[in-house]
N, C-alpha and C positions, 0 to 999 in steps of 0.2 A: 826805936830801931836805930842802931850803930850806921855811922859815916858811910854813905856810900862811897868806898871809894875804888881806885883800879882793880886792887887787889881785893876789895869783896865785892866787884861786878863777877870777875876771876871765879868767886868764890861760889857766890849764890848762882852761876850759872852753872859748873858741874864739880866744884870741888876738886878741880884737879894740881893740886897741888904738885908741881911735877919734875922729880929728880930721872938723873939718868940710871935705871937700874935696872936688873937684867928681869925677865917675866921666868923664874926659875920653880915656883910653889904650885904648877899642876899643869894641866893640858886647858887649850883652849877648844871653845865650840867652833867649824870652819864655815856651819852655816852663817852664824856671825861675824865671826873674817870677812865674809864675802860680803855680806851687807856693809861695815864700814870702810870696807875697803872702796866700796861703790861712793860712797856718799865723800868719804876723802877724795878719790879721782873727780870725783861732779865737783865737789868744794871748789877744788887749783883749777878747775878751767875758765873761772868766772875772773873777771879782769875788775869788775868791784862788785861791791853789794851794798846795800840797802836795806835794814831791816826793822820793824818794831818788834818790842820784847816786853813782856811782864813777867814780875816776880812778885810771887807767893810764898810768905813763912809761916809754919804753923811751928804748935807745939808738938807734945806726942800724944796729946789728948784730941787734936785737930783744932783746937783753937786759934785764929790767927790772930799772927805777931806782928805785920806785917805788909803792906803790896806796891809796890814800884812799877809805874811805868816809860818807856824811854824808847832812844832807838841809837841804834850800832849800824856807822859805815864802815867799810872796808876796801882796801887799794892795798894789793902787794902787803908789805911790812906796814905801811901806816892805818891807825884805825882811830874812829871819835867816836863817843861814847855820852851821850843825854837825856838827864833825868832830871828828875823835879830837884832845883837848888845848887846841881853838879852839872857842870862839866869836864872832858877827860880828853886829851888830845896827845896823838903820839904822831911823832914824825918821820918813826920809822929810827929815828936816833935820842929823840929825847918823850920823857911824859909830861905833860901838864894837867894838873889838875885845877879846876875852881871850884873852892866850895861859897855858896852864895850867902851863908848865913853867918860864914866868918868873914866875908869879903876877903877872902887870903886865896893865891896862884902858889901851887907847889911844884920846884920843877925838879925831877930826877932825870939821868943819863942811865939811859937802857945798857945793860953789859950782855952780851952777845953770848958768852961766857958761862951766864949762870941761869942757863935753860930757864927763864923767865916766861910764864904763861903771856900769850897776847890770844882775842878774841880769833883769829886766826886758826891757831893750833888746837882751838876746840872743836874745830870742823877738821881735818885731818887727821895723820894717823897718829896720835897720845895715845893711842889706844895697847899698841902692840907692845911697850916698855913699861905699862904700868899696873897693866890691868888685867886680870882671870875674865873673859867674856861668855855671856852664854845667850844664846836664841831663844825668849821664852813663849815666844808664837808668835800672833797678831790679832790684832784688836781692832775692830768697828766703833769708832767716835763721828758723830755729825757727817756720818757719809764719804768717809775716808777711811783707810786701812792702814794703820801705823803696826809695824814689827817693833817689837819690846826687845832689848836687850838689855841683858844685867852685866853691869861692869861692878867687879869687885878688887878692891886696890891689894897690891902687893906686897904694902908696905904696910903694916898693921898699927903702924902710930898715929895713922892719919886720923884727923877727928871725925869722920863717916867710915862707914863699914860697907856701903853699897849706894850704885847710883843706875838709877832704870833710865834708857835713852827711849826715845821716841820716835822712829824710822818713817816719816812718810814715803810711802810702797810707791805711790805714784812718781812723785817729785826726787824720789831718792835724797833729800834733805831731811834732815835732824828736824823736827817742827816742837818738841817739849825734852824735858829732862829734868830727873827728883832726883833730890840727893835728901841720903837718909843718917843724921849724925847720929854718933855715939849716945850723945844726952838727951834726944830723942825729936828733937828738931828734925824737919823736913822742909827744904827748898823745892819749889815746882819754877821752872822758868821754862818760859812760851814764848818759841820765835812766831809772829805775823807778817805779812804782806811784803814779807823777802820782794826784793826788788836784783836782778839780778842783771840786767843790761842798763843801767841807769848811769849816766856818766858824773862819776864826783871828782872835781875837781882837785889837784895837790892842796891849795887854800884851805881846803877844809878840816886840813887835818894837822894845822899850824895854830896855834894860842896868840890871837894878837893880843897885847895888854888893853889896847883903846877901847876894846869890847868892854873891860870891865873897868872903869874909872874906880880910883882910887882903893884899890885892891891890892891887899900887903903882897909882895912877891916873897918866897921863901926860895930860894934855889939850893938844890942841896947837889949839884954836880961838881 
C-alpha cells in the first residue's frame, strides 16, 4: 500500500480532487441538495471535532489491498491527521508531514490560491461545483438509517467515475463514503465516535521537531 500521505488521506476519503468549474453537464437531484446542504450547515457550526476514521481498499474482484486506521481533528482552517507510521499537521498556513519509516518531516506552504482539498471542505459544500448528485434512497445498517447519494464528478479525467456518500438521517453527518475508480479499485472510508464539542487545543495542530528526534526535515516552502 502507497504512502499515506495529505494528498492520499484527500484521496481515499472521497476522491475529490477539486478544481473550480462550473456544474454545467446536466440537472441536479434537489432532494440531495437538501440533504448536503443540511450536513454542510451542521459541518460550519461545530467550533472543532474529533473523529476516528478507517480505510478500506479493495480490488474490483473485492479483494483487499489494504485497511488504515487513524483519527482526524479539526479547528477552523487547521486540521491533524494520525495513522499508523504518519503524521500530518497543518496550521492553517503550513503542512507538515512525518513519515515514521523514513524518519523524514516534509514541510509545504498552503497557497490559498489553488483550491487545495483540506479534511474540512469534505464536509461542506464541494459538492455544488464539481458534482452531478442524486438521492438514491436509504438504507438500514446496525440500527441506523443512512441516505445514499451518488456523487458523479464533472470532470471526466478524474480517475473515479462515481462516489456513494453515506448520510446518517439522524446525526445529519457524513458517517461512510466509496469511491469507485476507473481501474476498478474501490475505497470505503468510515468516520466513528465524531466528537464534536471536545476542546483541541491550537498546539495540536503545530509540528514540533522535539517530537521526532533526529528526523530529516525537507522543507519545500
Amino acid at each position: 500500500m502507497k504512502k499515506f500521505t495529505t494528498s492520499t488521506f484527500l484521496l481515499m476519503f472521497t476522491s475529490l480532487a477539486l478544481f473550480a468549474q462550473s456544474n454545467s453537464l446536466g440537472t441536479n437531484d434537489p432532494a440531495a441538495k437538501k440533504i448536503l446542504d443540511a450536513v454542510s450547515s451542521k459541518f460550519k457550526s461545530f467550533k472543532s471535532v474529533q473523529a476516528k476514521f478507517s480505510l478500506k481498499i479493495e480490488n474490483a474482484s473485492g479483494k483487499a489491498l489494504g485497511n488504515k486506521n487513524g483519527t482526524v481533528f479539526m479547528k477552523g482552517s487547521k486540521y491533524r491527521i494520525s495513522v499508523t507510521g504518519q503524521e500530518i499537521f497543518s496550521d492553517g498556513n503550513n503542512v507538515s508531514t512525518y513519515d515514521k519509516a523514513a524518519n523524514e518531516i516534509t514541510i509545504t506552504k498552503i497557497d490559498p490560491s489553488a483550491n487545495s482539498l483540506t479534511p474540512q471542505k469534505l464536509f461542506t459544500n464541494f459538492y455544488d461545483k464539481d458534482f452531478l448528485y442524486k438521492l438514491n434512497g436509504e438504507k438500514a445498517t446496525n440500527g441506523k438509517t443512512s441516505q445514499e447519494i451518488e456523487l458523479t464528478p464533472t470532470d471526466k479525467t478524474k480517475p473515479f467515475f462515481k462516489v456513494l456518500l453515506y448520510i446518517d438521517k439522524k446525526s445529519t453527518t457524513i458517517s461512510s463514503s466509496k469511491i469507485f475508480e476507473k481501474g476498478g479499485n474501490k475505497y470505503t472510508y468510515a468516520v466513528s465516535n465524531m466528537n464534536t464539542s471536545t476542546q483541541v487545543p491550537d498546539a495540536k495542530f503545530v509540528l514540533d521537531t522535539k517530537m521526532f528526534p533526529g528526523a530529516e526535515i525537507v522543507d519545500l516552502r
